[in-house]
C-alpha positions in Angstrom: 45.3 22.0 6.0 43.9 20.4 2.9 43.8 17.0 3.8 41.5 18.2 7.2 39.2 19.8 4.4 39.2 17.0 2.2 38.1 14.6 5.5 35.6 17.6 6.8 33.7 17.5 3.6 33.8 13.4 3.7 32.4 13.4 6.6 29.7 16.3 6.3 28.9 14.5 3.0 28.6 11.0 4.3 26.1 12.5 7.6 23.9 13.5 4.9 23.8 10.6 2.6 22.7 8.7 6.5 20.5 11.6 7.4 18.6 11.3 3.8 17.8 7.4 4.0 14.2 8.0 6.3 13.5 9.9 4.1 14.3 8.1 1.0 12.5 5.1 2.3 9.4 6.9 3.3 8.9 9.2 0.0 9.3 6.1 -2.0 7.3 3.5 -0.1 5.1 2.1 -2.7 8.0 1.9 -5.1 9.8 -0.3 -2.3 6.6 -2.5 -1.5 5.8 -3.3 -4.6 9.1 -4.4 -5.8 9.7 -6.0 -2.9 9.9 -10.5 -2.7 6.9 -11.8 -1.2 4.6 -15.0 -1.7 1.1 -15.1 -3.5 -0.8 -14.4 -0.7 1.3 -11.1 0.7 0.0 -7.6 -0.3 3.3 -5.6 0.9 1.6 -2.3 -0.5 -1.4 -2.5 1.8 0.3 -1.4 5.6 2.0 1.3 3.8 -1.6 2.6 3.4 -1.7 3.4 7.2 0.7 6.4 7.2 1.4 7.3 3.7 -0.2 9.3 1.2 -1.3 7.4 -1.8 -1.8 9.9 -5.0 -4.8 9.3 -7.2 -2.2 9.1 -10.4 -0.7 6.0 -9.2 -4.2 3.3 -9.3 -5.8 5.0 -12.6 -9.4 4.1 -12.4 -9.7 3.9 -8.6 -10.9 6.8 -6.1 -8.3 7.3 -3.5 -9.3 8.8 -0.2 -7.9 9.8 3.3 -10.0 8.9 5.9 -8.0 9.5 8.2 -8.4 12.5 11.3 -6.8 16.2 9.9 -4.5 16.2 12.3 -3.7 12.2 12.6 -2.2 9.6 10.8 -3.1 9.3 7.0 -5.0 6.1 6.4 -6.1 5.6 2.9 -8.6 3.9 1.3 -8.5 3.3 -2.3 -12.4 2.0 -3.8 -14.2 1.5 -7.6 -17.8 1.0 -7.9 -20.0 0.1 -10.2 -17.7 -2.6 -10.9 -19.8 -5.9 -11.6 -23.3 -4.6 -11.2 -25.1 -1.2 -10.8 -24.0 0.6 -7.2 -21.3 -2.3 -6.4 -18.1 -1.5 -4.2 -14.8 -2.7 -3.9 -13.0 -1.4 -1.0 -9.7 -1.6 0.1 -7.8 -0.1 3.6 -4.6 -1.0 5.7 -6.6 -4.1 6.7 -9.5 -5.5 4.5 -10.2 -5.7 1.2 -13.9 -5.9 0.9 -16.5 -6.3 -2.4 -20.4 -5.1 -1.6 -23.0 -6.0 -3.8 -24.7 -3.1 -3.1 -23.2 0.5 -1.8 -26.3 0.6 0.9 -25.7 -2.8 2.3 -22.2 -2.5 2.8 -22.9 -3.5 7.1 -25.3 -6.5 5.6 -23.9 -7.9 3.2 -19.7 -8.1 2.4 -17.0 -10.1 1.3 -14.0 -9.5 2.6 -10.4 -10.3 2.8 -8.5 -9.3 6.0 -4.7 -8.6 6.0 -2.2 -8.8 9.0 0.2 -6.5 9.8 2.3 -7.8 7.2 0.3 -7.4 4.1 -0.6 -11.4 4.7 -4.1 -13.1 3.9 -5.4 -16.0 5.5 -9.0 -15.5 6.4 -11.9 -14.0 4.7 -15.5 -13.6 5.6 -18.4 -14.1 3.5 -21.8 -12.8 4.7 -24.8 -13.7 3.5 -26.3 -13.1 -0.1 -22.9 -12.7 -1.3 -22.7 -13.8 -5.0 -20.1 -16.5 -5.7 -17.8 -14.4 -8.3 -17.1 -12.3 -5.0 -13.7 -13.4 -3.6 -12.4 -13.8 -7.3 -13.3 -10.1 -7.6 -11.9 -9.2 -4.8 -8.7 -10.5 -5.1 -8.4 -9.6 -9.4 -9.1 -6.1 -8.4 -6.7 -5.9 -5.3 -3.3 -7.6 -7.7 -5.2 -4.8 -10.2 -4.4 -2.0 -7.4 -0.8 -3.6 -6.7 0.5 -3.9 -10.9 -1.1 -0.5 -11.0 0.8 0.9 -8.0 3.9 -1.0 -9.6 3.9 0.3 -12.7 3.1 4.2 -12.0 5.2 4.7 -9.0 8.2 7.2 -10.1 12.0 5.2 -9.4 13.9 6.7 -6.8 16.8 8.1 -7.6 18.8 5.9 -5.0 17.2 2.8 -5.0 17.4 1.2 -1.4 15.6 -1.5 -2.0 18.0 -4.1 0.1 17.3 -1.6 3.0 13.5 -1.6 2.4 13.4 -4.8 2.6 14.9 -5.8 5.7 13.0 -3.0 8.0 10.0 -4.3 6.2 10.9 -7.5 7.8 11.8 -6.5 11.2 9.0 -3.3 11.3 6.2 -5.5 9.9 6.5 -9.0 11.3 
């Protein structure tokens, strides 16, 4: 009778260590994609955007925002004005990083980066009137966001960071 206890209890206990994974992985997301390996032009941070909540204590200095519906997905957006000149934005979503000159001509005139599903740059648009210091700006204030997002994130208590990393790679090819 004992030993059926002993392997009841094993078994309850191992169905909840599986069962609490998701959840692991999804309450510590920005912990896993920022600690993650990935090349010099891979944001792993910036698709977590699209679906999880980004608190305003983890990028000190920026204004963090869901612009997402109330009832659908969260999609934040994470911005700092006033930056290089008066009424400038820097702007960044699950797909572009973008710098504005000025706040009013955001449709106008815009640099911007734009990421693929996986976090990757390769392309950026520059408008017209954009002053040359932009995509240096843009891309100092978006490793900014990711060292900040590093460093502030709290450690999980189980660190699955081998799992992270392989759904990243199949989830987000």
């Amino acid at each position: 009778m004992e030993k059926k206890a002993v392997w009841i209890t094993l078994i309850v206990l191992s169905v909840l260590f599986v069962i609490q994974i998701p959840f692991n992985l999804h309450n510590n997301a920005y912990y896993y994609a920022t600690h993650m390996p990935h090349n010099n032009k891979q944001y792993p941070f910036v698709p977590i955007l699209l679906g999880h909540y980004l608190p305003k204590n983890y990028v000190p200095g920026y204004q963090t925002k869901n612009y997402g519906a109330t009832r659908g997905p969260i999609m934040m957006q994470v911005s700092k004005r006033n930056i290089k000149e008066k009424n400038d934005i820097f702007m960044l979503t699950e797909h572009t990083a973008t710098y504005a000159p000025k706040e009013g001509d955001w449709l106008i005139s815009r640099y911007g980066i734009y990421f693929d599903e996986s976090g990757t740059y390769d392309d950026y648009s520059k408008d017209k009137g954009i002053p040359a210091y932009s995509k240096e700006l843009v891309t100092r204030h978006l490793k900014n966001v990711q060292n900040e997002i590093k460093q502030n994130t709290p450690k999980p208590k189980v660190n699955l960071q081998w799992i992270w990393n392989i759904w990243f790679k199949i989830h987000y090819r």
